[in-house]
N, C-alpha and C positions, 0 to 999 in steps of 0.2 A: 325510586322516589315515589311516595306516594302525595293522594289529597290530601291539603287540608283541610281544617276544618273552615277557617276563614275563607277558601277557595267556594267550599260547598255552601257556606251562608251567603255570600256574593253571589253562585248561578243560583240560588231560591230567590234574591230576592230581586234578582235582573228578570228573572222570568215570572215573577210573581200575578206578571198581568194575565199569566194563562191559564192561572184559576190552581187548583190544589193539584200540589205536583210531589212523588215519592222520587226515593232516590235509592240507589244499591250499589254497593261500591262492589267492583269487578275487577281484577289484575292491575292494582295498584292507582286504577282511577272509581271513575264514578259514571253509572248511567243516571240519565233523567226522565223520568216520566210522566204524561201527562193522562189521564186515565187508562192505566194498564200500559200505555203507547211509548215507547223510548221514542223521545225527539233528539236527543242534546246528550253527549257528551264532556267528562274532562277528562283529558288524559294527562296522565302523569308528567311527559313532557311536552307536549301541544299544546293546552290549557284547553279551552271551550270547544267545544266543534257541533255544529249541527247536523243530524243524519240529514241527507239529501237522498232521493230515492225517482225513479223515474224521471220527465219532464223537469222537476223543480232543480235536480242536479244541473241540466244546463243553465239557469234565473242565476244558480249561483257561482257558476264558472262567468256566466258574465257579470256578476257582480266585482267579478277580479277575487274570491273565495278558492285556497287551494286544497284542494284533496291529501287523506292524509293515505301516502304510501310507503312503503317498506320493502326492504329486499331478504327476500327468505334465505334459507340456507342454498348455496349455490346459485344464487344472484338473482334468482327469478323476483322482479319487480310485482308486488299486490298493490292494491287498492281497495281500501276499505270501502263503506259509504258514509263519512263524515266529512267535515268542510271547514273551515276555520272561518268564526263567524266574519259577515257582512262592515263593513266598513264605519265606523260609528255606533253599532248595535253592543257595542262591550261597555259604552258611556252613557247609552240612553235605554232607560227599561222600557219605554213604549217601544221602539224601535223592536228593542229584544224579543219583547214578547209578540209582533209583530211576525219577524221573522219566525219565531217559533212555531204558532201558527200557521202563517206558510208552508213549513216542514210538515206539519201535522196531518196534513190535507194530504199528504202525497205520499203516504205512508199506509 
């Protein structure tokens, strides 16, 4: 399954408050970038996720935000560093780009 496009005009213009953002589609999803910086993901079957990286990965485990992991070949459990966004943040673009921000900072 890959993005859409209606997927990718939706995270532009949720995240549109964090000023000029490029995008590159990667293994059937999409990174997002805010100058050079990948904050935001979509994945093909997860939809949105935000990189979380140091300190702000636990802000967003306590937000109730889950980590997106997988089991490799012969079971071994990964863990990326993406988050499934904040609670509200997928309906409100200040929120969004708020959070984005956030991420940005800790990256």
């Amino acid at each position: 399954m890959s993005v859409s496009d209606a997927d990718i005009a939706f995270a532009k213009e949720l995240f549109a408050g964090v000023g000029a953002l490029t995008t590159r589609k990667m293994m059937g999803g999409l990174c997002l970038y805010h100058d050079g910086t990948i904050f935001a993901i979509i994945h093909s079957d997860l939809g949105l996720m935000l990189k979380g990286a140091g300190p702000f990965q636990d802000v967003l485990e306590a937000e109730g935000c889950t980590r997106w992991t997988y089991s490799r070949d012969g079971g071994k459990e990964t863990s990326m560093p993406y988050w499934s966004m904040p609670d509200g943040a997928m309906d409100d673009p200040d929120l969004a780009a708020d959070w984005a921000r956030r991420a940005l900072m800790h990256l």
